[in-house]
C-alpha positions in Angstrom: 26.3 29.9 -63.5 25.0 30.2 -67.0 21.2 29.7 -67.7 21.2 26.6 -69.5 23.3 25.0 -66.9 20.7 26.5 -64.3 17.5 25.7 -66.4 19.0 22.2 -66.3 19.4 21.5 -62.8 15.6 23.0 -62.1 14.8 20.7 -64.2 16.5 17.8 -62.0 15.0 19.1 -59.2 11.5 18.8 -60.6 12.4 15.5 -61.2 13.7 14.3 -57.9 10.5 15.8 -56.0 8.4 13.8 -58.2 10.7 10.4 -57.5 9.0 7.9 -54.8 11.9 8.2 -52.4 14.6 10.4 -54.2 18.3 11.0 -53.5 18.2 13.4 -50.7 21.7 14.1 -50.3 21.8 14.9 -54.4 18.6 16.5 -53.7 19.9 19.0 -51.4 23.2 19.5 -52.7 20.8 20.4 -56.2 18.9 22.7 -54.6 21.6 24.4 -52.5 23.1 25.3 -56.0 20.4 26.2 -57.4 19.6 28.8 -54.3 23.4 30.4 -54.5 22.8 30.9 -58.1 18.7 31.7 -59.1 17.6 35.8 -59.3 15.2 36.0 -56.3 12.0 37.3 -58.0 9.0 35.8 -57.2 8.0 33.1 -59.2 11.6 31.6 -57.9 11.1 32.1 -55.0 7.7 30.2 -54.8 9.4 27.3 -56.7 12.5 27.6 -53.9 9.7 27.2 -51.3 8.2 24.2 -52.8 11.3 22.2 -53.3 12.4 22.9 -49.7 9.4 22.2 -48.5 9.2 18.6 -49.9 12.8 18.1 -48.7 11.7 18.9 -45.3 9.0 15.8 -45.4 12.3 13.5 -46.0 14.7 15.6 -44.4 13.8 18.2 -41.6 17.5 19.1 -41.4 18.7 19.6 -44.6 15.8 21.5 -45.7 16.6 24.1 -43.0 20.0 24.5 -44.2 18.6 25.3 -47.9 16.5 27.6 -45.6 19.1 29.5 -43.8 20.8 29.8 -47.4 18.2 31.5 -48.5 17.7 33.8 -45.7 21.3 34.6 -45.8 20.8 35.6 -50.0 17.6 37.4 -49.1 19.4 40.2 -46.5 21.0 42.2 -49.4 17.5 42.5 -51.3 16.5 44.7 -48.1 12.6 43.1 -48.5 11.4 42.5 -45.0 8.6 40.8 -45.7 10.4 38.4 -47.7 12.9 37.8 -45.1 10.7 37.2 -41.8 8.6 34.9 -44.6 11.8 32.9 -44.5 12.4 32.8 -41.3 9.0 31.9 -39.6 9.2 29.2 -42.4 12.6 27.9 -41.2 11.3 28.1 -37.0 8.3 26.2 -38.2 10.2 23.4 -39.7 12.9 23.5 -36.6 9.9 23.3 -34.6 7.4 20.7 -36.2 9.3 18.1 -37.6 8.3 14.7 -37.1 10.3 13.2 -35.8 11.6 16.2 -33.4 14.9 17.4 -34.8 17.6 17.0 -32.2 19.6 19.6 -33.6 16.9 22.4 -34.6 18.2 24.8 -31.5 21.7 24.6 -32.7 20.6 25.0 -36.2 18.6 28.2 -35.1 21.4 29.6 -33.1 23.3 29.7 -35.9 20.9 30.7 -38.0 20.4 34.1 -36.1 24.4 34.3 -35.4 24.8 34.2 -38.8 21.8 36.7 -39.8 23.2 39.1 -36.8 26.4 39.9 -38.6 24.5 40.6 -42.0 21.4 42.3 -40.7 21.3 45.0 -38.4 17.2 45.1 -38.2 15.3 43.3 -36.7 11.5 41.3 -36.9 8.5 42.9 -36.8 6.2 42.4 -33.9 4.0 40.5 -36.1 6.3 38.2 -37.1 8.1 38.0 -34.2 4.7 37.0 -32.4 4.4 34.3 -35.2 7.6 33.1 -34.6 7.3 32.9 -31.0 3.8 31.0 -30.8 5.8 27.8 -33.0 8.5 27.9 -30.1 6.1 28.5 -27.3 4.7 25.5 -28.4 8.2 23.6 -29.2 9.1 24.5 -25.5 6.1 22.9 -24.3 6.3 20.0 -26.3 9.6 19.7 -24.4 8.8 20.2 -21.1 6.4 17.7 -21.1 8.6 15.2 -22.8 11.3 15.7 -19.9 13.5 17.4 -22.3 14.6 20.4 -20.0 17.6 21.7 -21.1 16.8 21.3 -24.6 13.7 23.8 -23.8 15.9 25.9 -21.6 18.1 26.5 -24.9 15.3 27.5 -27.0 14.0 29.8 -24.3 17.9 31.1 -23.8 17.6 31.9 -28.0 14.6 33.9 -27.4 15.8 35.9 -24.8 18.8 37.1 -25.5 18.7 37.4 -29.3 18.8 40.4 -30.5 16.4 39.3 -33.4 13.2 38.9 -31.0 13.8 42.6 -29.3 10.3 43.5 -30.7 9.2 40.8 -28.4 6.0 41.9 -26.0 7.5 42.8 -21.7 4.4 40.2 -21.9 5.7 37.6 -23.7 9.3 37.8 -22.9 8.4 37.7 -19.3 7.0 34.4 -20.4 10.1 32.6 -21.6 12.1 34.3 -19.2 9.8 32.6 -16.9 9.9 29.7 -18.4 14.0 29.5 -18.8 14.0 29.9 -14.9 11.3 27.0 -14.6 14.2 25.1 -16.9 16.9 26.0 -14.6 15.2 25.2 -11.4 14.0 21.8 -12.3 17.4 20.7 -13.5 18.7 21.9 -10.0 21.3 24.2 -12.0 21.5 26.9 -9.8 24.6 29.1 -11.0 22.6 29.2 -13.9 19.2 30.3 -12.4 20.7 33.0 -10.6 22.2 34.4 -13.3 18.9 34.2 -15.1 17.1 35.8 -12.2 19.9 38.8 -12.2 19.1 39.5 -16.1 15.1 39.4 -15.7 12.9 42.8 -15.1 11.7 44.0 -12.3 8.1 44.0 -13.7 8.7 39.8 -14.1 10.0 39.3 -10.7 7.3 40.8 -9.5 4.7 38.8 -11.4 3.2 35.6 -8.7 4.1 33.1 -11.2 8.0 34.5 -10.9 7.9 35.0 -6.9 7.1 30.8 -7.1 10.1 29.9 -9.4 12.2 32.7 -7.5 10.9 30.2 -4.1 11.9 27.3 -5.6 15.5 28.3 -6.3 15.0 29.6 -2.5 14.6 25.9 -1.6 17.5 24.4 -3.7 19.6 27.0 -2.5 18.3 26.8 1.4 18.0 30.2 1.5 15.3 31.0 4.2 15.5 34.5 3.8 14.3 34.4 0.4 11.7 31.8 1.0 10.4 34.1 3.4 10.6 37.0 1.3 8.6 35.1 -1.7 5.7 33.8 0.4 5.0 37.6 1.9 4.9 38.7 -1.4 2.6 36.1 -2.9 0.1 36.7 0.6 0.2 40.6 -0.9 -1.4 39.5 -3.7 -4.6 38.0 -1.8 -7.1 35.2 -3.1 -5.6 35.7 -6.6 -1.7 34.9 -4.7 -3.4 31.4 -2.9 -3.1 29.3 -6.1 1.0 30.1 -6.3 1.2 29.8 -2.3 0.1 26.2 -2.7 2.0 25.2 -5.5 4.9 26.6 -2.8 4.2 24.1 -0.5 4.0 22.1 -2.8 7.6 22.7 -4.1 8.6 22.4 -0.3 6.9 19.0 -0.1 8.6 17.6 -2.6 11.9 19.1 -1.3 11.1 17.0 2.0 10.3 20.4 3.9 7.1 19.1 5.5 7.2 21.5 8.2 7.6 24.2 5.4 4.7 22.8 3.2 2.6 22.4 5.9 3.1 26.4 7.0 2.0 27.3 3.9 -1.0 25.1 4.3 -2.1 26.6 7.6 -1.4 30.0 6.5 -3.8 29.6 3.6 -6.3 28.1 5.9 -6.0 30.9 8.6 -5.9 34.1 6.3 -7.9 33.1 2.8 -11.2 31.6 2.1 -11.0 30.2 -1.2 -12.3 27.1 -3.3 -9.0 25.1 -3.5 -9.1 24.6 -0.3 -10.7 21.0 -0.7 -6.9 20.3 -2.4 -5.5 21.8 0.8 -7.1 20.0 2.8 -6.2 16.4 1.1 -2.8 17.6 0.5 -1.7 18.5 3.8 -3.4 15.0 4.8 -1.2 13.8 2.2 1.9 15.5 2.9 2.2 14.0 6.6 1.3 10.7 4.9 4.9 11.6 3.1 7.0 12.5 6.2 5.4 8.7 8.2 7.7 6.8 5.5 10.5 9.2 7.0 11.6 6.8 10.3 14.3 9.0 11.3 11.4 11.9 11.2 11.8 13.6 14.4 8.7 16.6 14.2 6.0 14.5 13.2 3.9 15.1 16.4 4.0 18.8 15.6 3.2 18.7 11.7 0.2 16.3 13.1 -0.6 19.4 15.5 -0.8 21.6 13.0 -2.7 19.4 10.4 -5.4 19.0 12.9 -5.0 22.9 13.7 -5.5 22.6 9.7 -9.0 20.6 10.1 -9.8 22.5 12.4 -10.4 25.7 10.9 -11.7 24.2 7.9 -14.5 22.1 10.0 -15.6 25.7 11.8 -15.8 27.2 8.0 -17.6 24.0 6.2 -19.8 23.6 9.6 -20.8 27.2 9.2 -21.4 26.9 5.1 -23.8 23.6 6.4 -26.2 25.1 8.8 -27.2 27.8 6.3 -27.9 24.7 3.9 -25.1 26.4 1.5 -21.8 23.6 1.9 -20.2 25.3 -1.0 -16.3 24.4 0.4 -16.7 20.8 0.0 -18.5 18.0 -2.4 -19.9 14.7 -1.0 -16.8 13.2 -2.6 -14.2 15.4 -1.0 -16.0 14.7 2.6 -15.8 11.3 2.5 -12.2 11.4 0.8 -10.9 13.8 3.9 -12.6 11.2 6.5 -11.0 8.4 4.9 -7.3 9.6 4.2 -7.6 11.4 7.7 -8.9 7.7 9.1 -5.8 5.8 7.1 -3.4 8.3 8.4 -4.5 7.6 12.0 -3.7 4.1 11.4 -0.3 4.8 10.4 0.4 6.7 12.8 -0.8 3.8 15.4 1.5 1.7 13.8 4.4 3.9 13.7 3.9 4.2 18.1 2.5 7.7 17.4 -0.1 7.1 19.8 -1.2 10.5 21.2 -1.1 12.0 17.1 -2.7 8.4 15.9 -6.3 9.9 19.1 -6.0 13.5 17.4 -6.3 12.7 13.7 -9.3 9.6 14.6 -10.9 12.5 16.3 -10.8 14.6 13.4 -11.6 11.8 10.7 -15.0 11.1 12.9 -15.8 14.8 12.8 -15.3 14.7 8.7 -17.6 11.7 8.6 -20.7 13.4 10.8 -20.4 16.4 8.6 -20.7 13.8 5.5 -23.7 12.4 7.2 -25.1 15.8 7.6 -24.5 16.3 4.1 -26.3 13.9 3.0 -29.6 13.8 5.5 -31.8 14.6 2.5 -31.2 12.4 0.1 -31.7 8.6 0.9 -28.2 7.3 1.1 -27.1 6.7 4.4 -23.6 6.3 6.1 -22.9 2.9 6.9 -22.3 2.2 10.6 -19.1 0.6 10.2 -17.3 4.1 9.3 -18.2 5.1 12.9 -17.4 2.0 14.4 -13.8 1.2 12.4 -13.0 5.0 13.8 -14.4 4.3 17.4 -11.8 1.6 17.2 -9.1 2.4 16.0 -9.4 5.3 18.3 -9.9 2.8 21.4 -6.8 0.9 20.0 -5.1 4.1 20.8 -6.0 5.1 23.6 -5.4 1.9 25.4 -2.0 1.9 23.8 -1.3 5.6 25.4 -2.8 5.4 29.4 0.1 3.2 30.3 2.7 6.1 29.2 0.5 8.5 30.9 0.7 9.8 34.6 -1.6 8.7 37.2 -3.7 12.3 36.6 -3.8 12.0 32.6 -4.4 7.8 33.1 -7.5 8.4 34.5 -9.1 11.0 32.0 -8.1 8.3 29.4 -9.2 5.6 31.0 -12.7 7.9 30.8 -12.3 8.4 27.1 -12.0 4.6 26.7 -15.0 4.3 28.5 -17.1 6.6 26.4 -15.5 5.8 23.2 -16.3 1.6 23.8 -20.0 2.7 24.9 -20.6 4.2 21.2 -18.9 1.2 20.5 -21.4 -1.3 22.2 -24.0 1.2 20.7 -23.9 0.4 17.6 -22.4 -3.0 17.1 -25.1 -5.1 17.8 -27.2 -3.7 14.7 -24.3 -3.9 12.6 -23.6 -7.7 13.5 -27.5 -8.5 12.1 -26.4 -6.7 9.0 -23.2 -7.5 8.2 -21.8 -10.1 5.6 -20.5 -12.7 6.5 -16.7 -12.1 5.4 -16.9 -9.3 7.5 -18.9 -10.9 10.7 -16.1 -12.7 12.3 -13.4 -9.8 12.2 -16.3 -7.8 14.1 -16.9 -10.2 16.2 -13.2 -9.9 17.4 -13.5 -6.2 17.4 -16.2 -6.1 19.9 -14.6 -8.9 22.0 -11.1 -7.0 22.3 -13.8 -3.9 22.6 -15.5 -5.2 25.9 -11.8 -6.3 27.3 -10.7 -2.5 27.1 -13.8 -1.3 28.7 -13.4 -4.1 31.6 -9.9 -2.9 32.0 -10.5 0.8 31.7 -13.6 0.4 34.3 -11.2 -1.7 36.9 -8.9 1.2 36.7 -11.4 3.7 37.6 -12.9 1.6 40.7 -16.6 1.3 38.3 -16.5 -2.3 40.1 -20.3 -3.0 38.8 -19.5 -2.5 35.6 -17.0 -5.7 35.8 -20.1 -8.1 36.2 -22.6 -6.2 33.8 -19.5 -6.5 31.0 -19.0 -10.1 32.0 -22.5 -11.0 31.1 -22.6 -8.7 27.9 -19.6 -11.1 26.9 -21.4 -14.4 27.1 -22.2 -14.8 23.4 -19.0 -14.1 22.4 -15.9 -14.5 25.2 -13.3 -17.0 24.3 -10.6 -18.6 26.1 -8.2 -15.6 26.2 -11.1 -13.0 26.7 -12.2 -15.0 29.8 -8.7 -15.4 31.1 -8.2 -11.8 31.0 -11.4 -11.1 33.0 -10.0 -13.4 35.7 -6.7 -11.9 35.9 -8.0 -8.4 36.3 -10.6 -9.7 38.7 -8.0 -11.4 40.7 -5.5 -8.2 40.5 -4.1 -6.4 44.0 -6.3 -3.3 42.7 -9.7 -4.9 43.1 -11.5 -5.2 46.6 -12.2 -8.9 47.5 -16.2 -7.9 47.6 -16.0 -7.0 44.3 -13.3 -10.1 43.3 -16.2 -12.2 44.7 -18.8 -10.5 42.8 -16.5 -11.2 39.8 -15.5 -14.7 40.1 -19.3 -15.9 40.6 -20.1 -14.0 37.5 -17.1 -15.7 35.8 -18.6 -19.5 37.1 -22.0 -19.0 36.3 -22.1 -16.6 33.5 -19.4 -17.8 31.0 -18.8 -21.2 32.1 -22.0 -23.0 31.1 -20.6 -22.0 27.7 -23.2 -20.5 26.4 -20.6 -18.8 23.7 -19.3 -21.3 20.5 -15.6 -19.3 20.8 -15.3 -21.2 23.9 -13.0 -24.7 23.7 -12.4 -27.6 26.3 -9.0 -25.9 27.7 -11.3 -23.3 29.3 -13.6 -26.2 31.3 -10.1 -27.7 32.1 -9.7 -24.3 34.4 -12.4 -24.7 36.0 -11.4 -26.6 39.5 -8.9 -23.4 39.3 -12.2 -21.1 39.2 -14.5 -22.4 41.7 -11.2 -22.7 44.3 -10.9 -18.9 44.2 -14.4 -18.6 44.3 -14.1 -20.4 47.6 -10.9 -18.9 48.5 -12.4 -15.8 48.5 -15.8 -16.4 49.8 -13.7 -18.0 53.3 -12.1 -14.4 53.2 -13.9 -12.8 56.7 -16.1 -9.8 56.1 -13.9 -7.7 58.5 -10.7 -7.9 56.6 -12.3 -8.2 52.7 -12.2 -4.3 52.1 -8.4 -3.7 53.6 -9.8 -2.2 56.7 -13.7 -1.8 55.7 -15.8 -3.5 58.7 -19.0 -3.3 57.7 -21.4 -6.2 57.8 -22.0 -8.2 54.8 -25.4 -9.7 54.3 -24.4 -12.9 53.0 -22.0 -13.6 56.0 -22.6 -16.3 58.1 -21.7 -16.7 61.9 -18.2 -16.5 61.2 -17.6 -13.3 58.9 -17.3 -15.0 55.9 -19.8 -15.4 52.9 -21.4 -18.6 53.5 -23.6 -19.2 50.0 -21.1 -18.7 47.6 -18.6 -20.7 49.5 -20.7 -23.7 49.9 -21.8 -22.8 46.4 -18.3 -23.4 45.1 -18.4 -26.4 47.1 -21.4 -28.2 45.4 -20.3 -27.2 41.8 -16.8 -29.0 42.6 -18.7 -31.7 44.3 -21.1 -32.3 41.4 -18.4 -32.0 38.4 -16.1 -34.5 40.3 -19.0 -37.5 41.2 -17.9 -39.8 38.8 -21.4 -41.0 38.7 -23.1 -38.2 37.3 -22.8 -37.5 33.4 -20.2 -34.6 33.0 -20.1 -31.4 30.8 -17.6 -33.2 29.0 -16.1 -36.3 28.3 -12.7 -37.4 29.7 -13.3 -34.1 32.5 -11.4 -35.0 35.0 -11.3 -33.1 38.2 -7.9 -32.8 40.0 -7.4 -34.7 43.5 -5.2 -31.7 44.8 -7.7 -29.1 43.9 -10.5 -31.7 46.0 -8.6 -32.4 48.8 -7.5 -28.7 49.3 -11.2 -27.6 49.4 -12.1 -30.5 51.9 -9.1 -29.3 53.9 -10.5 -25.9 54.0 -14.3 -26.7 54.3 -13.3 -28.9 57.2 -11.7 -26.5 59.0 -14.1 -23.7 58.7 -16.9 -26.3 60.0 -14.7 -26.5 63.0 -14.8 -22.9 63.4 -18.1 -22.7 62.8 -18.4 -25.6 65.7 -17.2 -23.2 68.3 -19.4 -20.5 67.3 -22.0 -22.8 67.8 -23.8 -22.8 64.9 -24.6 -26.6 65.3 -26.6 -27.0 61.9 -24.1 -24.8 59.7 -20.8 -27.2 61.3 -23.2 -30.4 60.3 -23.7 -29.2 56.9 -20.3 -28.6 56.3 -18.2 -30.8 57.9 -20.4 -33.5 55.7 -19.4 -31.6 52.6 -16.3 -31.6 53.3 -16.0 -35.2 53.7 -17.8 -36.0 50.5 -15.2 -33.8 48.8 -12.3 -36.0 50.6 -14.3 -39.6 49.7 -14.2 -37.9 45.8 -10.4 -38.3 45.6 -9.0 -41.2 43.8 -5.0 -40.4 44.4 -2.9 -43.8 45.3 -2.7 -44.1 49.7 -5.1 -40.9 50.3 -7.0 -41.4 52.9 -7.9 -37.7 54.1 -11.8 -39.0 53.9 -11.3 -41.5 56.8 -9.0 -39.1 58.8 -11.8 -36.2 58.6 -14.6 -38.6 60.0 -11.7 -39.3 62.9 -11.9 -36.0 63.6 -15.4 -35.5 63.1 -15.9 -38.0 65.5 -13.6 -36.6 68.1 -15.4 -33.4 67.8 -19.0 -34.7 68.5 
């Protein structure tokens, strides 16, 4: 091109860079002419660098084309310096632009292609650093924009171009890391394999390697390899625990919990290090996972081994406490184990998982004492309702597990209960003066359904005086269900009639005066129901109460049976019936069967108690049992007059 024709179209150029928003397309196609056609000293140079450096604020991809021109003009000059110039220019364009060029690995792909079949050297190590530290940073920029196999094809560039051979092992180990990381997330795994084949020895061996190498292990189910991977990383000791857990990690989220949480208990069992506070929550978290898996079929065993899992790491943070020096775990990560340990307990009560639901509680109240400990000095203290939520739930479970037990393993549960509802009862009543009151009602049912698992747990074991000592603990607090309940089980085959007596006076006396505002008018409706098995089993003889057991009762009378409480039940049912007393409640109304039955039966032990000749004890109730009879008010009864008849006939 002549010079006047040249000088001209510099000229143009300097115009167009100086317009507010120039032609870039006539702009480009300027200064590609201009680039074919200009000596290369360095004044044009400099002005070759300035134009295609304003095109690239406009233009990012045409300005590297201008670039990889030039580059192309400069490899018969044989000036090295003035070539890698060029070229870290062009990476730092590909790799900076705003917004990212799409098409800036292509365009350096061919940009190397192209500079390969000219140029048989290659970049210095400085450069080649230089270069490498813009597309370090491009790959990043990648990865963390979700953009894998655009990074994988930059890292593919640097690896196998000739160009970056005076790369550092060190830094090529990095991208060839890094291409693997590429390959693995996109699940590709022809290609990470054939990545893996073309890496050194000295990067497979490297921890960070042995991870990625595990995580093509996983997508490839290839046990062998996994195997293989966590031995090595173990070689490498303390410094190896940081990879091992991002390996269970990468099994975790492969939904391998029963891989993950190996890992975990290996690292627990052979390593003492500082992360294991993020063990420790992530192996709680991690069986968290597998619960939302309802076709799981081993979570009972990853349970076992996450409490094998707190376990070892309460012996080590138990020991670090009592030389004052907890170093393992913060305030915050105590109470954060104790509470995601508690939550998974309830999901695992939920989920029928009783028996794993009694071995994390167990755990998660161990967590919480040692965050007590922890905090002894300074003047916080640990509410009471963390114990008592966990005593609980942990009761909740138990009960939910002695039925699926055998007779041997029902009663060592039916112990547990029993201790586990006394620290329970412990506690509660403090709490219950402190509480708010959102909260006071929902304790209030906790301690009542508390008090019915103890009552039940106590019948089971045969602690019969523990059944009226519970019944009276209740009296604040028992409502209709609760008081049913205590009749039922008081009423069951399993309890002796001594102590069903015991327990039905304490049922009448205690609860219904109603001493307790949860109580309604249904449960005075039952009673006539009460006070007849009162009396029912009061008339039971001494002799025969115990299935067998003949020894005297006190409070018999003449005739074997136990004469206060039966003529007790009598006078309650006489006095709640006389119409012309005021009555506990309004519209009470006592039934005529339940009257004439008890007359029926009062009359007939005062017979008996005729012909044993206890002349003042027949009086008494054959008199009683007539007023019972006169009480009746049912349509053509007339069992009073027929029981003076016979009264009559008797005397």
């Amino acid at each position: 091109m002549e010079a006047p024709h040249l000088l001209a179209l510099v000229h143009r150029l300097d115009a167009q860079s100086k317009e507010a928003t120039p032609d870039l397309h006539r702009y480009y196609d300027d200064l590609q002419v201009v680039v074919q056609a200009i000596e290369l000293t360095d004044n044009n140079l400099k002005l070759l660098n300035y134009h295609i450096l304003k095109l690239s604020h406009s233009s990012p991809e045409l300005s590297s084309r201008v670039l990889q021109e030039l580059l192309l003009r400069l490899v018969p000059l044989q000036v090295q310096t003035l070539l890698e110039q060029a070229f870290i220019a062009l990476v730092w364009i590909l790799t900076n632009s705003s917004p990212a060029l799409e098409t800036g690995s292509e365009i350096l792909f061919d940009t190397t292609v192209k500079l390969g079949q000219r140029w048989q050297g290659r970049l210095s190590q400085e450069a080649t650093h230089a270069a490498l530290i813009l597309i370090w940073r491009k790959v990043d920029s990648l990865v963390s924009q979700n953009s894998i196999s655009e990074a994988e094809k930059w890292c593919h560039h640097v690896v196998d171009h000739p160009i970056f051979q005076s790369c550092t092992a060190g830094n090529k180990g990095k991208f060839e890391r890094k291409q693997l990381s590429c390959a693995v997330q996109l699940s590709d795994i022809s290609t990470a394999r054939r990545i893996l084949s073309q890496i050194s020895d000295e990067c497979k061996s490297h921890p960070l390697t042995v991870h990625l190498i595990y995580k093509l292990a996983l997508l490839d189910n290839d046990m062998s390899r996994e195997h293989t991977c966590l031995e090595s990383l173990k070689e490498h000791g303390a410094a190896g625990v940081p990879y091992l857990l991002s390996c269970a990690v990468a099994a975790y989220q492969s939904n391998r919990m029963k891989a993950s949480i190996d890992i975990i208990e290996d690292i627990v069992t052979e390593f003492s290090d500082e992360s294991i506070r993020e063990i420790v929550r992530f192996s709680i978290q991690s069986l968290t996972h597998q619960l939302e898996d309802v076709n799981s079929t081993n979570s009972a065993e990853l349970v076992e081994q996450t409490c094998r899992i707190l376990d070892i790491v309460l012996e080590r943070a138990k020991g670090l406490s009592d030389v004052g020096d907890n170093i393992l775990f913060s305030l915050e990560d105590l109470q954060g184990i104790a509470h995601d340990s508690y939550y998974l307990a309830i999901r695992l009560l939920l989920s029928k998982a009783f028996k794993s639901s009694i071995q994390l509680i167990k755990k998660s109240t161990k967590f919480a004492k040692l965050y007590e400990q922890s905090i002894r000095s300074s003047d916080s203290a640990v509410p009471s309702q963390i114990y008592l939520a966990r005593d609980f739930v942990h009761a909740v479970a138990l009960v939910s597990q002695v039925c699926l037990e055998d007779a041997y393993s029902q009663e060592r549960y039916n112990h547990e209960i029993r201790v586990c509802v006394q620290r329970f009862r412990n506690g509660i009543h403090s709490h219950l003066q402190t509480c708010d009151e959102g909260t006071h009602q929902d304790w209030i049912r906790k301690y009542r359904a508390m008090i019915l698992f103890d009552f039940e747990a106590a019948s089971r074991l045969g602690q019969w005086d523990t059944l009226v000592f519970l019944i009276d603990e209740a009296k604040p607090l028992v409502d209709d269900n609760l008081s049913q309940i205590f009749v039922d089980v008081i009423l069951s085959p399993a309890v002796p009639v001594k102590e069903a007596l015991r327990g039905m006076r304490s049922i009448v006396q205690s609860i219904h005066p109603r001493q307790s505002p949860y109580l309604t008018s249904s449960l005075q409706a039952c009673l006539p129901r009460h006070l007849r098995c009162l009396f029912q089993l009061a008339m039971i003889p001494s002799q025969d109460a115990s299935q067998g057991d003949r020894r005297e009762d006190e409070s018999a009378d003449k005739t074997g049976i136990h004469d206060s409480l039966a003529e007790y039940a009598i006078d309650q049912a006489l006095s709640l019936a006389d119409r012309n007393q005021p009555q506990p409640l309004v519209d009470f109304y006592y039934p005529d069967e339940e009257l004439e039955w008890m007359a029926a039966m009062a009359f007939n032990h005062a017979v008996d108690l005729y012909i044993a000749a206890a002349d003042e004890d027949w009086k008494r109730w054959v008199q009683k049992a007539i007023s019972l009879a006169d009480l009746s008010r049912r349509p053509g009864t007339s069992l009073g007059r027929l029981l003076r008849n016979r009264m009559t006939k008797l005397i």
